[in-house]
N, C-alpha and C positions, 0 to 999 in steps of 0.2 A: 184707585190710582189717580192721583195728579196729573194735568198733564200740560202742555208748554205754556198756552193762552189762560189756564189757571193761576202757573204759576207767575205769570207775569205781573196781571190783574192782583196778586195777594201781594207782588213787592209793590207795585204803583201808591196799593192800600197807606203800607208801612212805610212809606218816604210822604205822604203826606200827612201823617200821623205825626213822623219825627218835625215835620216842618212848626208843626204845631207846639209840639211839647215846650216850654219854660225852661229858660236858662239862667241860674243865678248863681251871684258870687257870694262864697261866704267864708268868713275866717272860723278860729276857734285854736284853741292850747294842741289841740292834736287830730288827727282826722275823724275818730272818734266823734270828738265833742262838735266840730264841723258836721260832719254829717245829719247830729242829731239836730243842731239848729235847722239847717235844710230841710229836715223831713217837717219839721212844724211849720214853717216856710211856706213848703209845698205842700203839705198836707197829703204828702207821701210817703208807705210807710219806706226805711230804710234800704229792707234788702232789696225795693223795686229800685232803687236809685244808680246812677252812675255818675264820676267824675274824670275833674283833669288837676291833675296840682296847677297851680299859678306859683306857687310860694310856698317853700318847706321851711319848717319851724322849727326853732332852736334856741335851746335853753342858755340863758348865759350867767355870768359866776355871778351865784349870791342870790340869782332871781332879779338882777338887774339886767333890763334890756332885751328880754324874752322876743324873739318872734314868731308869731305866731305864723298858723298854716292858713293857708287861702286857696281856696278850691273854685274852680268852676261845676255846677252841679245840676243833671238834671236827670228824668225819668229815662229809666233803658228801655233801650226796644226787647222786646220779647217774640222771637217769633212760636207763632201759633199754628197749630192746623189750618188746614182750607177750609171753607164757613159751610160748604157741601161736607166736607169730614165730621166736624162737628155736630152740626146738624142731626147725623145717623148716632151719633152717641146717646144711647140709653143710659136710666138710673145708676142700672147694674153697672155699669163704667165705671162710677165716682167712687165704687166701694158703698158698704155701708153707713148710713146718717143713723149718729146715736141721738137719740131725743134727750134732750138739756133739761133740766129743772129752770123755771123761770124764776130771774134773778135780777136787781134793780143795777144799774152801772152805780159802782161810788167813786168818790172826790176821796184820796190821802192826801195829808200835808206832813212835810217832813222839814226841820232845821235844821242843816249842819252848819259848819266855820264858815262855809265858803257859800251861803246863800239857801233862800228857800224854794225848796220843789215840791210838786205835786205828782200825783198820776191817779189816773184815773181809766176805772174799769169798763167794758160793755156792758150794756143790758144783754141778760138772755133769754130767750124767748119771748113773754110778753110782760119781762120789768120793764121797769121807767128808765128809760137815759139819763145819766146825769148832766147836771144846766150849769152854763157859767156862776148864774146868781150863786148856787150853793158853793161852787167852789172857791169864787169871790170873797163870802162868810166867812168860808173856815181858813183862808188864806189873812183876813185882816182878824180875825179871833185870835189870832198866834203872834198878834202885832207886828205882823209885817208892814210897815208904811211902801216902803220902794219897791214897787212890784208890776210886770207888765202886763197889763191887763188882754192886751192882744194874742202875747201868745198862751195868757190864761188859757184862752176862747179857741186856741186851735188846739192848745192840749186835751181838750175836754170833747173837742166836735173829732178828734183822731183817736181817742180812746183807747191807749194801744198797751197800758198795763205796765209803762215804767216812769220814771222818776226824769221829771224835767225841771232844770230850773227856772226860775218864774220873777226871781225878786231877790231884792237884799234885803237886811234888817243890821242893827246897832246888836252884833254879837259881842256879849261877854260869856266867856269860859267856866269865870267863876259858877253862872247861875246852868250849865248843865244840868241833862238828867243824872241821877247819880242810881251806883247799881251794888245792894250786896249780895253775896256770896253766903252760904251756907253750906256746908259742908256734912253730914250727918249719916247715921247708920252704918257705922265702920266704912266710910267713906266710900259707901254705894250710892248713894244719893244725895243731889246737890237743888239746893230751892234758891232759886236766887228775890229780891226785893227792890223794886224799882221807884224813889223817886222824882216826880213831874219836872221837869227845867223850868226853872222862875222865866220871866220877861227879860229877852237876849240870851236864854240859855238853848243851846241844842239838844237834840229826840238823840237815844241811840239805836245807832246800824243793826245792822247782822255782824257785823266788821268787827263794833265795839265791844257788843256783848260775847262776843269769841273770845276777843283779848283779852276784856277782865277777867273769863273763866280762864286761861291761860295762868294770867296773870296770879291766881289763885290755886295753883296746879291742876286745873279740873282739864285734865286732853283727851278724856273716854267717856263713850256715852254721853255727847251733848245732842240732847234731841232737836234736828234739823227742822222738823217741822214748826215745832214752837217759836225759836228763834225768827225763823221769816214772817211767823203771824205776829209777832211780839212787833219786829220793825213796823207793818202796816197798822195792827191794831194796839196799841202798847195797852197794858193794865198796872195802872200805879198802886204802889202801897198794897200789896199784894201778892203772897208768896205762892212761887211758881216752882213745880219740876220741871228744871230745865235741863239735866241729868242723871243719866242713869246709869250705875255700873253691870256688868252683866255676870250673875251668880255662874261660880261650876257645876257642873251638872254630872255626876256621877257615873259610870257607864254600867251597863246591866248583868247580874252574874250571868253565868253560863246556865242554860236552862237544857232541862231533858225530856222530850216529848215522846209520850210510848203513844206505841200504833197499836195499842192493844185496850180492854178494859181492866184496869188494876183496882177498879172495886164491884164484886160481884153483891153487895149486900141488899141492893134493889134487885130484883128480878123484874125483868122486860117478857112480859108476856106479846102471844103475835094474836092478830084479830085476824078472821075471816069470816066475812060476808055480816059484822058484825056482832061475830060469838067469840068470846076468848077460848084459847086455846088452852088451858094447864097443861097440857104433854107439854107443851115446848117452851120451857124454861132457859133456854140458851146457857147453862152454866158454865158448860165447855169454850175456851177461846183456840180453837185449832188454828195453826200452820202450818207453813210446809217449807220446805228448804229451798235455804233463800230469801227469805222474805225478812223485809225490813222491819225489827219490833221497836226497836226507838232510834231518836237523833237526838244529837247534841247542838243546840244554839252556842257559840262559841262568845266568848265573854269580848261585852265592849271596853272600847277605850274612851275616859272619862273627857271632859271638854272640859278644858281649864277655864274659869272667869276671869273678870277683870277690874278693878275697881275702879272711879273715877278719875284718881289719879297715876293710875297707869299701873300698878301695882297687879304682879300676876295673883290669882287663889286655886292656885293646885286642884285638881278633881281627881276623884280614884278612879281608877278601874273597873272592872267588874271581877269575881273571884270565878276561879275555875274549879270544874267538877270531873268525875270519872263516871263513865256510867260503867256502873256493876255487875257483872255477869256471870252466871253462873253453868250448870249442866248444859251441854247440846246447841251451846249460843257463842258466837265469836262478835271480835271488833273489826272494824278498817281500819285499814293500816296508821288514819288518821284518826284511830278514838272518836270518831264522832257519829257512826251508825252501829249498832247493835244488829246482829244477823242470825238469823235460825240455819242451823246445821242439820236439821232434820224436820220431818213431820212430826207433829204431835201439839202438846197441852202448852201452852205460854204461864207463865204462873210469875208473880213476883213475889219475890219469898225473902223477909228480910232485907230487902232493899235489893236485891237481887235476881236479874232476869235467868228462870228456866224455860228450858223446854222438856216436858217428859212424854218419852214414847208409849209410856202406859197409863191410862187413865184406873184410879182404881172406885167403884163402888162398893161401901164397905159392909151394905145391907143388898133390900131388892130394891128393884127397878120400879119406880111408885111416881106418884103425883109429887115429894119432895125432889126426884134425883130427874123429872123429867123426860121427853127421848132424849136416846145418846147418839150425839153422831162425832164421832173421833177421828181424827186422821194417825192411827196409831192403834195399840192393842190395847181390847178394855178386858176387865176381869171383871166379875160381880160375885162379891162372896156371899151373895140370898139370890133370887128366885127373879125371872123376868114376867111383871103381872101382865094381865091380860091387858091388853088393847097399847098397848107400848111399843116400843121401837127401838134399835138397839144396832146401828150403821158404823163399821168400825174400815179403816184400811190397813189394818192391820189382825189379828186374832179375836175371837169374842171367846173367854171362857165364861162358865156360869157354871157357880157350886152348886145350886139348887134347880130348883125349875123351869122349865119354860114355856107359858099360856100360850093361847092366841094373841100370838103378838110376832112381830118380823125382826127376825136375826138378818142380817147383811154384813159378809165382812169378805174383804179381798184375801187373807188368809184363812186358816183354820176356826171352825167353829165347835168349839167344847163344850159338851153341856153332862153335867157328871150326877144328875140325877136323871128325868126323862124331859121330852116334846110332846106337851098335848096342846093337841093346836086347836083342837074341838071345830074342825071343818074350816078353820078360819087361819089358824097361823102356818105361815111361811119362811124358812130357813133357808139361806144363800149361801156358798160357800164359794171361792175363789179355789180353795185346794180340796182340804175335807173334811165330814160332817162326821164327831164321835160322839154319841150318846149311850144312856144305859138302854131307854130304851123310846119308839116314836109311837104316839097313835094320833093319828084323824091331822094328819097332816101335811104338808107340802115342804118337800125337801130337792136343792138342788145342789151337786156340789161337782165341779171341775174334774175329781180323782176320784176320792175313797168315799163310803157310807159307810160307819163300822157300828154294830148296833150289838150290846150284850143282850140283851132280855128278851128283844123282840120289837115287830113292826108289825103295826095293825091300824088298815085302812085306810093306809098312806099314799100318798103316791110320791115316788121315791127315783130322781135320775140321777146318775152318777156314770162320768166319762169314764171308769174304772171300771170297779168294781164295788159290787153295794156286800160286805160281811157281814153277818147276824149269826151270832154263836155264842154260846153261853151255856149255864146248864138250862134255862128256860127259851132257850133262844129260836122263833117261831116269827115267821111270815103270815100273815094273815089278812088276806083282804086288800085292796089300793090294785095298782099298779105299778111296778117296779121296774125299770129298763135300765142296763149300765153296757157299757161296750164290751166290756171284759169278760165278767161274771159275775153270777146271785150266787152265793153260796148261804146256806142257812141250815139249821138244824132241824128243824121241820117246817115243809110248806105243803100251807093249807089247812083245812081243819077237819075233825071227824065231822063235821056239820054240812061239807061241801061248799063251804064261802066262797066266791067268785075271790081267784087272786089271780091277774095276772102279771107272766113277768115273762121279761123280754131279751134277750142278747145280740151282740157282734154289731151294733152301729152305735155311734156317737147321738143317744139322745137329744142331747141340747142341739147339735149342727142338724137333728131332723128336724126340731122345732123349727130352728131357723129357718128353715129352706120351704116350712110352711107357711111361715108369715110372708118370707117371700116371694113366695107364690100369689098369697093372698093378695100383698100388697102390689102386684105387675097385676094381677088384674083389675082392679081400681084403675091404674094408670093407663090401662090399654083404652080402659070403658071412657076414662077423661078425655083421651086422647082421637079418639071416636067421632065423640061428641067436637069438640074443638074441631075437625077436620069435617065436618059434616058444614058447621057454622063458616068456615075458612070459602068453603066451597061454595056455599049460597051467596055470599059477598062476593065473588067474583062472578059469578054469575051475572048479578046485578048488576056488578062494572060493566060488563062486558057488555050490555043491552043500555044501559044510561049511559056508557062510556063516562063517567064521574059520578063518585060516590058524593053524599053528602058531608060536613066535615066531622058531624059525632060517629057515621059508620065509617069513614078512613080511618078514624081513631080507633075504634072498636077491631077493625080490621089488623090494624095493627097491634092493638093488644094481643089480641087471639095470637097472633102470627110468633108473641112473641112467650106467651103459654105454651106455645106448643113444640117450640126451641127446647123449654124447659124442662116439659114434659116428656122427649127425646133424649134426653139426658140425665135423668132418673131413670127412663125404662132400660139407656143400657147400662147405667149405673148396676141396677139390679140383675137382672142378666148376668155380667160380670161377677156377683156376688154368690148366683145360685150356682154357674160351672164353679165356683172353688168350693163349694160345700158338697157338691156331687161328687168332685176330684178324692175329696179329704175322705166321705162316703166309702167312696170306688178302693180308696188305698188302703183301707183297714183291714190288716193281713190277717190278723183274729177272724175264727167263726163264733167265738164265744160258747160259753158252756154256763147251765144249771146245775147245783150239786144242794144233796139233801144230804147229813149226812147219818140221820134218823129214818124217818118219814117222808114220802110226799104222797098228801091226802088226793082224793076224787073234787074234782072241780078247779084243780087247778089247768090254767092255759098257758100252753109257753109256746114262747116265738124264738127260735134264733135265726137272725137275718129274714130271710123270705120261708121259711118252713114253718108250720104251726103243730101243734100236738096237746090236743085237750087229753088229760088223763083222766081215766074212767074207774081205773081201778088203782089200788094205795100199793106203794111202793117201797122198798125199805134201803138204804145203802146208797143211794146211787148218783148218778151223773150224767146229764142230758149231753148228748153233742151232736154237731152236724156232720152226716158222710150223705153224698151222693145227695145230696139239697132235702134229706131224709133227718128228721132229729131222732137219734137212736140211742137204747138204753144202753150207760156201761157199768163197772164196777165205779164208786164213792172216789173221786180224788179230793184230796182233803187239801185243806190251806195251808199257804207259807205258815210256820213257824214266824216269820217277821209278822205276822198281820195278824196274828193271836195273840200277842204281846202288845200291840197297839189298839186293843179294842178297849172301853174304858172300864 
């Protein structure tokens, strides 16, 4: 803040400043030309100057009797900051200083009708200033005799980069520079040819060389920057583009971009840890509904040229396209995004976008056809080999086989010969699992197991019921649990093979409720542990009264683990009462039925009651009375579930 005895002290400054400042009278044709004599005068540039009229000038008829403008003229005051304000100004104030290429001041001379002028450049950085001597040279070089040599000397010590006059000379018109015109290349391009002015002839303008192009119809494309370097630097006898027409320019058709791969004929293998993988072929391009498989770029509009002489040259358009679509794919309402109406296969077929819900393999399942993973129903009319994979969300049928290898599908899984999983493969089902027949395998399915020939050493849940009936149709070995019922035509063997099998609870909701179990107690023991550590740090607060700052921090983390870990534990919790609930509500006690045989060594569980058989059975049907499993007569299966077995 300024303040009164500051500001006093700063105007005292400024009226002894003005006392000083130069006051002079000068004429000229207009204030303009007035002013510019002053500044060479004063050796000040223009826009610092101020004036007063004395004398307004005015033109009289013919150019007889002209008066001229007479000015009183001198430097304005400018007020400034306080010298304490300034002062406190840093760098950063002034903005950024760009560093210059160092460059020598020059001396131009230029001749028009009405006398000769000069101008002259700064030096920048560390070029040389330009000296009177030189500009003396090139001003009597041009044969000017009548020339003033004084304000030579201030034009060249102001260096301010415009055109002053300096001198007369004996102009004749005749001995101009003269200028032609070319006109060339379906009049896109114009070269023009300059020559030098004899002795008493004049340089041309920027002015001049405008008007000749005019003057030759050239009004488009005269490139500006030449013309002004032509005026300071002129190049005689020497053909110049001076302009340019400017070509059309086409606009671009309509383009269609798929969000998909439309060419499978490379195969993109995946690495891990350095090894390629051959199962994973990616052949399949799965989506889902809704999703975006292509766009349409919408066609430009062309930009018309122009010739030099003014003359329009039309540009086309760009041409417009449809994108093509085919099965399970729609448009927007503006044709320009293509959309999946369902899950499944993306395909371009004939220029035409599908989607198909069913993937088909026309062989087996190998190192050509890769895993499959679909969002849709796959069929395989050969055999799923060993160590392969086969993830569908929709159906997985297979005409032939199936290795050790993993079926997954959110629907039904068909397999119309058998499952040998040989200890290793695994079957998933979303509804249910039909085969001829399973052995040494791991099967899990939502509903149904429906087995003709027989199950051996399997282990077998089904939230249903697991069927095995046939003429050969035999349980043998594994473990089997389903909520409903095992029904089979003989379980067990004359051999006494351990089979067990299980009824009246939702298998899979007990796994569940074991994992987590398993997984709450991990979290309790983290949880333990974290509140063991929570405790010892305050402890330590409490005796140092301040932690240091990495165990504040630590402190804090912990604090904020075990938020975490508090909401996971009743996360789970939460999760184990609904599976106890679902448990508890299962109105089935479940039953076993043989409807042959049931050998010695079989063990069966329904609900919480166990019953090893010791001795072989014939007809019958296990059921729970009195939390007791007791023998009855053979009830036999729906009529529907015999028909559905494969």
């Amino acid at each position: 803040m300024v303040n009164l005895s500051q500001l006093r002290e700063f105007m005292n400054r400024q009226s002894e400043k003005d006392r000083g400042n130069k006051t002079i009278e000068i004429t000229g044709k207009s204030i303009n030309e007035a002013l510019l004599n002053a500044s060479i005068e004063l050796g000040i540039p223009v826009k610092d100057l101020e004036y007063e009229v004395i004398q307004k000038g005015q033109k009289a008829m013919f150019g007889v009797g002209d008066k001229e403008w007479k000015l009183f003229v001198y430097e304005g005051t400018e007020l400034v900051a306080a010298d304490s304000v300034v002062e406190n100004l840093s760098v950063e104030d002034f903005g950024d200083i760009t560093e210059k290429r160092d460059a020598n001041g020059e001396v131009f001379v230029r001749l028009t009708h009405d006398g000769a002028y000069i101008k002259v450049t700064k030096a920048v950085g560390r070029g040389k200033m330009a000296n009177e001597k030189n500009a003396l040279d090139l001003v009597l070089k041009r044969g000017v005799t009548k020339y003033d040599s004084s304000m030579i000397s201030k034009v060249v010590k102001r260096a301010e980069n415009r055109w002053v006059k300096v001198g007369e000379f004996d102009y004749n018109p005749i001995n101009d520079a003269t200028m032609t015109v070319d006109i060339v290349d379906m009049e896109m391009k114009v070269y023009m040819e300059v020559s030098p002015p004899r002795l008493g002839g004049a340089d041309l303008s920027k002015e001049n060389i405008k008007k000749i192009l005019e003057n030759n119809g050239v009004y488009f494309g005269i490139k500006e920057d030449i013309v002004k370097e032509f005026e300071d630097r002129p190049q005689y006898s020497t053909s110049i583009l001076i302009a340019e027409g400017q070509k059309p320019v086409n606009g671009n058709d309509a383009q269609i971009q798929y969000h998909f791969n439309t060419d499978h004929k490379n195969v993109s293998l995946k690495e891990e840890d350095g090894r390629v993988d051959f199962k994973e072929l990616n052949l399949i391009e799965n989506v889902v509904a809704g999703q975006v498989l292509a766009k349409k770029t919408l066609p430009e509009k062309g930009v018309n040229g122009k010739t030099v002489t003014g003359k329009n040259l039309p540009a086309k358009s760009g041409s417009d396209t449809v994108i093509q679509i085919g099965k399970n794919v729609k448009l927007s309402e503006d044709g320009t995004t293509a959309i999946s109406e369902i899950n499944g296969q993306v395909m371009l077929l004939s220029g035409r976008i599908n989607v198909e819900p069913i993937y088909t393999v026309n062989g087996d399942v190998n190192l050509q056809t890769g895993n499959i993973l679909f969002l849709g129903t796959v069929i395989i009319k050969g055999s799923v080999l060993d160590g392969f994979s086969v993830k569908a969300a929709g159906n997985i049928e297979v005409k032939g086989n199936v290795g050790k290898c993993i079926l997954d599908a959110e629907g039904d899984v068909i397999v119309h010969q058998g499952i040998l999983g040989k200890n290793g493969g695994k079957v998933r089902s979303g509804k249910s699992v039909f085969s001829k027949f399973i052995e040494h395998a791991k099967i899990e399915a939502s509903e149904y197991v429906m087995v003709n020939e027989g199950i051996l050493h399997s282990n077998v849940d089904a939230n249903k019921k697991i069927i095995c009936q046939g003429r050969r149709a035999s349980i043998v070995g594994g473990n089997l649990r389903a909520a409903e019922e095992i029904n089979a035509k003989n379980l067990g063997s004359i051999a006494g093979t351990e089979t067990v099998l299980e009824v009246g609870y939702d298998p899979l909701s007990k796994e569940k409720l074991v994992n987590c179990e398993k997984n709450k107690m991990e979290i309790e023991k983290e949880l333990e542990e974290i509140e063991l550590n929570i405790k010892t740090l305050l402890n330590l607060k409490k005796v140092q009264r301040k932690l240091s700052e990495d165990k504040e921090a630590n402190l804090q983390e912990l604090t904020g683990k075990r938020d975490t870990c508090l909401a996971e534990l009743e996360q789970v919790n939460v999760e184990m009462n609904e599976i106890r609930e679902h448990l508890d509500a299962l109105k089935k006690d479940g039953k076993i039925s043989a409807s042959e045989k049931v050998f010695p060594g079989v063990k069966l569980y329904i609900k919480d009651a166990f019953l090893e058989v010791k001795n072989e059975f014939k007809f019958v049907t296990f059921i729970l009375e009195h939390n007791t499993i007791r023998i009855t007569k053979y009830e036999a299966i729906e009529e529907e579930f015999k028909r559905r077995v494969v």
